[in-house]
C-alpha positions as a LaTeX table, in Angstrom:
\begin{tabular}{lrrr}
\hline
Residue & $x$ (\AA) & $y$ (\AA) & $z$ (\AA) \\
\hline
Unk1 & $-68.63$ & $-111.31$ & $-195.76$ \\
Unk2 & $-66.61$ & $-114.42$ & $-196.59$ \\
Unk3 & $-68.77$ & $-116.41$ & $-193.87$ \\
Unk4 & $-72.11$ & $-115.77$ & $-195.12$ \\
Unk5 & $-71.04$ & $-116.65$ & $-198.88$ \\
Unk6 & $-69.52$ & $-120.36$ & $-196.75$ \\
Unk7 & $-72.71$ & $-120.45$ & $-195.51$ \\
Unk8 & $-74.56$ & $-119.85$ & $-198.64$ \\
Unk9 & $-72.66$ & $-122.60$ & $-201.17$ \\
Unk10 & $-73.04$ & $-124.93$ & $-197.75$ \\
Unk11 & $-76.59$ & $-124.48$ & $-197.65$ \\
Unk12 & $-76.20$ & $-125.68$ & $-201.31$ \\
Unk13 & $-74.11$ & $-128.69$ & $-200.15$ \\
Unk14 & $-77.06$ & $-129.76$ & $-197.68$ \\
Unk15 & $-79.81$ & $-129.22$ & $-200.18$ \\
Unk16 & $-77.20$ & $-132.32$ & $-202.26$ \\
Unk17 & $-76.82$ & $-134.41$ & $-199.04$ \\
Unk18 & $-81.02$ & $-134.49$ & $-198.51$ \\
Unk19 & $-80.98$ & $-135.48$ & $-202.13$ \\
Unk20 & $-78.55$ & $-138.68$ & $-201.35$ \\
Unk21 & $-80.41$ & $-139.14$ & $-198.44$ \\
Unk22 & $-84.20$ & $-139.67$ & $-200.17$ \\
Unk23 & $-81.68$ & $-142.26$ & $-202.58$ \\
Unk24 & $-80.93$ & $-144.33$ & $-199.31$ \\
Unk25 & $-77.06$ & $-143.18$ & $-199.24$ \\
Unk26 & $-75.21$ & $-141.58$ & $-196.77$ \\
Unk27 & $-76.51$ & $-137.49$ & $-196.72$ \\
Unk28 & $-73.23$ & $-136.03$ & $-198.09$ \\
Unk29 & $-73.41$ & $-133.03$ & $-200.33$ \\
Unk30 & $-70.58$ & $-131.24$ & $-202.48$ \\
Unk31 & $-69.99$ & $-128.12$ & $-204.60$ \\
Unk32 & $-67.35$ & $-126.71$ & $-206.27$ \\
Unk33 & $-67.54$ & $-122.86$ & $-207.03$ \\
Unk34 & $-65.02$ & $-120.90$ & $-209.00$ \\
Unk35 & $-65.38$ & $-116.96$ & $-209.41$ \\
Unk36 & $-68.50$ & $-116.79$ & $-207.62$ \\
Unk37 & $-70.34$ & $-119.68$ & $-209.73$ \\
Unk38 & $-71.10$ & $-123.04$ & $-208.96$ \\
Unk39 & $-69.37$ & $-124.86$ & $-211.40$ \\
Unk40 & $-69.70$ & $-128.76$ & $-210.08$ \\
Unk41 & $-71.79$ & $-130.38$ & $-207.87$ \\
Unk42 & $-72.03$ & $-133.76$ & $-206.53$ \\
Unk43 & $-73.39$ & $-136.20$ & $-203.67$ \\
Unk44 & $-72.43$ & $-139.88$ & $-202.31$ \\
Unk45 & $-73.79$ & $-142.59$ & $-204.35$ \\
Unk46 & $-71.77$ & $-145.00$ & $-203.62$ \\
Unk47 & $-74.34$ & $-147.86$ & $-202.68$ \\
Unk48 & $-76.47$ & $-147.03$ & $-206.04$ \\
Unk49 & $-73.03$ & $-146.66$ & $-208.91$ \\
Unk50 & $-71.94$ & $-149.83$ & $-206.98$ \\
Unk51 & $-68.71$ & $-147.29$ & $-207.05$ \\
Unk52 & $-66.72$ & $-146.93$ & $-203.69$ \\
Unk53 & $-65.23$ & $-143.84$ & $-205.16$ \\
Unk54 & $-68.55$ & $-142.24$ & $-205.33$ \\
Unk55 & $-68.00$ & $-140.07$ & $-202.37$ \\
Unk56 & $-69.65$ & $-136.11$ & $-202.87$ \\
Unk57 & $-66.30$ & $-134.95$ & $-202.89$ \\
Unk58 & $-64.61$ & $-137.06$ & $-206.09$ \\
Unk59 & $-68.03$ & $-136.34$ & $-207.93$ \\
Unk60 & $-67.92$ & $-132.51$ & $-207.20$ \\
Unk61 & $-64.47$ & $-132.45$ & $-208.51$ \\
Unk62 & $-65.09$ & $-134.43$ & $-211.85$ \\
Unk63 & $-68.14$ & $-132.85$ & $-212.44$ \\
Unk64 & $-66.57$ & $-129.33$ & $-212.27$ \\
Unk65 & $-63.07$ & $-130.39$ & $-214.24$ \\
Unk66 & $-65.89$ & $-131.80$ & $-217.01$ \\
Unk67 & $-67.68$ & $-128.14$ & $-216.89$ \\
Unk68 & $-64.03$ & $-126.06$ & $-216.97$ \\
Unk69 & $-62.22$ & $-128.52$ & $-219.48$ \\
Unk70 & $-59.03$ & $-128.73$ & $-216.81$ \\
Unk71 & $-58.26$ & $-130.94$ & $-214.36$ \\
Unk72 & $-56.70$ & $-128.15$ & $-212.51$ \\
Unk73 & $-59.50$ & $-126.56$ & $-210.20$ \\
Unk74 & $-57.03$ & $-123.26$ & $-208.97$ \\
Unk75 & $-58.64$ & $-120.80$ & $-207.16$ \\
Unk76 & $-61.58$ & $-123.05$ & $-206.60$ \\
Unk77 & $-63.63$ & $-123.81$ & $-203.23$ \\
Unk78 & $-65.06$ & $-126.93$ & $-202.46$ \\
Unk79 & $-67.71$ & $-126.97$ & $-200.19$ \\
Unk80 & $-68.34$ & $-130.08$ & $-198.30$ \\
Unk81 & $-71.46$ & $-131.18$ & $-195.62$ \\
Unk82 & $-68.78$ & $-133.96$ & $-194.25$ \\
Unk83 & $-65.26$ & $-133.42$ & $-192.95$ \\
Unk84 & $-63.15$ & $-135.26$ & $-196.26$ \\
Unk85 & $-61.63$ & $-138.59$ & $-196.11$ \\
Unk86 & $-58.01$ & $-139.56$ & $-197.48$ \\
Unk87 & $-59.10$ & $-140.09$ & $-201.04$ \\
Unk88 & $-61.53$ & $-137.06$ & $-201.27$ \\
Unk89 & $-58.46$ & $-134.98$ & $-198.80$ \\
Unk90 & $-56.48$ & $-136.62$ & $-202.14$ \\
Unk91 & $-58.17$ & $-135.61$ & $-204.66$ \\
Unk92 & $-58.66$ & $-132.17$ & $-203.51$ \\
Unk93 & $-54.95$ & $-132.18$ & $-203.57$ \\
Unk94 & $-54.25$ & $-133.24$ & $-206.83$ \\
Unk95 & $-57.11$ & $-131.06$ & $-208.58$ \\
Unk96 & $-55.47$ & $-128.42$ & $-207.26$ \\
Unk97 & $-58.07$ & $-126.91$ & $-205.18$ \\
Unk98 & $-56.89$ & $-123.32$ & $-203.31$ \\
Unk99 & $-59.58$ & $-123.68$ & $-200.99$ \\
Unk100 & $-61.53$ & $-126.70$ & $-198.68$ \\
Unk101 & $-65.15$ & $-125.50$ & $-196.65$ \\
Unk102 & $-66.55$ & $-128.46$ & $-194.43$ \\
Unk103 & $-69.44$ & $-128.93$ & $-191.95$ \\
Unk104 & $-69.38$ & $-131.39$ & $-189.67$ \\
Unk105 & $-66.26$ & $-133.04$ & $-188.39$ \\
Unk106 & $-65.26$ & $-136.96$ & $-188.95$ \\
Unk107 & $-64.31$ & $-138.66$ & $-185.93$ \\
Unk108 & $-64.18$ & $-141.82$ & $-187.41$ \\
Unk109 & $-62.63$ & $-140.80$ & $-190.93$ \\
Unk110 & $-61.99$ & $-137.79$ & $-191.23$ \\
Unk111 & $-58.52$ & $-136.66$ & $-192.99$ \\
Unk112 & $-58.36$ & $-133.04$ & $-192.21$ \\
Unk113 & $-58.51$ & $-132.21$ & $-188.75$ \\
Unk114 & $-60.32$ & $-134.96$ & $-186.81$ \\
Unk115 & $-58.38$ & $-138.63$ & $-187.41$ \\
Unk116 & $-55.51$ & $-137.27$ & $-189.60$ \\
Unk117 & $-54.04$ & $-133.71$ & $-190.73$ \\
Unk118 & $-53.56$ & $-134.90$ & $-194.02$ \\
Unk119 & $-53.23$ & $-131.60$ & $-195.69$ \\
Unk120 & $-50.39$ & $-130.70$ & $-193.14$ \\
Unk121 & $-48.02$ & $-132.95$ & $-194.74$ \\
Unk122 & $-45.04$ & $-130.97$ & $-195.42$ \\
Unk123 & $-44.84$ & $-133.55$ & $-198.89$ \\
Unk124 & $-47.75$ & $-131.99$ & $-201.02$ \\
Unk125 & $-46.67$ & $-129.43$ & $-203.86$ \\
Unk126 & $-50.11$ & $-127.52$ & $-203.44$ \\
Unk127 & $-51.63$ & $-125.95$ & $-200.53$ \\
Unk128 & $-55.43$ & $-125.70$ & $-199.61$ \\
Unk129 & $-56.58$ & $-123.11$ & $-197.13$ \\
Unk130 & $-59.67$ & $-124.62$ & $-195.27$ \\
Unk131 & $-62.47$ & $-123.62$ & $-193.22$ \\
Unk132 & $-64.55$ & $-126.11$ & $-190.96$ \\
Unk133 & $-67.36$ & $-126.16$ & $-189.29$ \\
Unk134 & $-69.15$ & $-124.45$ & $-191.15$ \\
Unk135 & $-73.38$ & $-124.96$ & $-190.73$ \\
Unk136 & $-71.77$ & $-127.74$ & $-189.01$ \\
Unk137 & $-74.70$ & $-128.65$ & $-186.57$ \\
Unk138 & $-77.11$ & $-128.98$ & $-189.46$ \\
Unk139 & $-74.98$ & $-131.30$ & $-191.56$ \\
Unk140 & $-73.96$ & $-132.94$ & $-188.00$ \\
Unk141 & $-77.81$ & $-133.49$ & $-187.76$ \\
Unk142 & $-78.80$ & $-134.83$ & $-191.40$ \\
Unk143 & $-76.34$ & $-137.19$ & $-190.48$ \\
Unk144 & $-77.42$ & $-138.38$ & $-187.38$ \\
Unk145 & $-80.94$ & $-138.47$ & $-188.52$ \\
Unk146 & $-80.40$ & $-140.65$ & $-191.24$ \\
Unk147 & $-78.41$ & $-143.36$ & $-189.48$ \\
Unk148 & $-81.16$ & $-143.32$ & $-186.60$ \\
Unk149 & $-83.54$ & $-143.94$ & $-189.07$ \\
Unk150 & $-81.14$ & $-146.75$ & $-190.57$ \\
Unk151 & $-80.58$ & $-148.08$ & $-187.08$ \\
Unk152 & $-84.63$ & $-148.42$ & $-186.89$ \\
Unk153 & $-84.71$ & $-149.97$ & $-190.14$ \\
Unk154 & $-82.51$ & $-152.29$ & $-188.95$ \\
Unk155 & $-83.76$ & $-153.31$ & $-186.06$ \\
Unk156 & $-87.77$ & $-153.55$ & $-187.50$ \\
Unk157 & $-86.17$ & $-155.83$ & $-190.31$ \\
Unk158 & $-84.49$ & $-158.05$ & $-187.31$ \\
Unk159 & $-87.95$ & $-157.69$ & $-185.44$ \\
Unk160 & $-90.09$ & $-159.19$ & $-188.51$ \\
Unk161 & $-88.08$ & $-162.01$ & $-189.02$ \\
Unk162 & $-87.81$ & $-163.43$ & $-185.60$ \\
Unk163 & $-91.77$ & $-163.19$ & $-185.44$ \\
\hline
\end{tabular}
């Protein structure tokens, strides 16, 4: 049972990262649910708030704290297309989140499993359960789509100048 209701709030997660992806940012897609209901959503905009913060994650989390009226998100999941970074792996921490649902791993960044085990630290006063891999080949491919498509961007733009 519990997989199918991951895989429902993640399809909800990639229907955000599409949306950051037609706004030219990096296709990362958040939600925050709380007795059964979404209660905060969020993608990366980053690039368009001129805000490095901006990550799905930290947007998620304030958007749901805003809808609740508590900082404190206990006995909340956040679903995530992206394995978390530090910050967002901090913040998760710190708005007390009991549970953390991700797609696709992070090699390069990636603060739960794949670069660091940050929520293994023996130091934190709060502990989050969490489930990756989730619909992790779609997110894994919205990903990789979107930075081919950069890539090609890229190199037309180099292309038209040296013509």
């Amino acid at each position: 049972m519990e997989s199918s209701v991951d895989e429902h709030w993640m399809q909800r997660a990639l229907e955000l990262a599409r949306f950051a992806a037609s706004q030219g940012e990096v296709p990362v897609g958040a939600v925050v649910v709380l007795d059964g209901r979404e209660v905060g959503s969020g993608y990366n905009a980053p690039i368009s708030t001129c805000d490095p913060t901006a990550h799905a994650e930290i947007r998620a989390l304030r958007d749901a704290a805003a809808r609740v009226a508590n900082y404190r998100l206990s006995g909340a999941t956040l679903y995530v297309t992206l394995e978390p970074c530090t910050m967002c792996v901090g913040a998760t921490v710190h708005s007390r989140v009991s549970r953390l649902v991700y797609g696709a791993a992070e090699p390069k960044g990636g603060a739960v499993q794949s670069v660091r085990k940050t929520l293994d630290e023996p130091h934190f006063n709060w502990t989050v359960a969490v489930t990756g891999g989730v619909l992790a080949e779609q997110s894994g491919q919205l990903l990789s789509e979107f930075f081919t498509a950069r890539r090609e961007q890229k190199r037309r733009a180099r292309q038209s100048s040296e013509a």
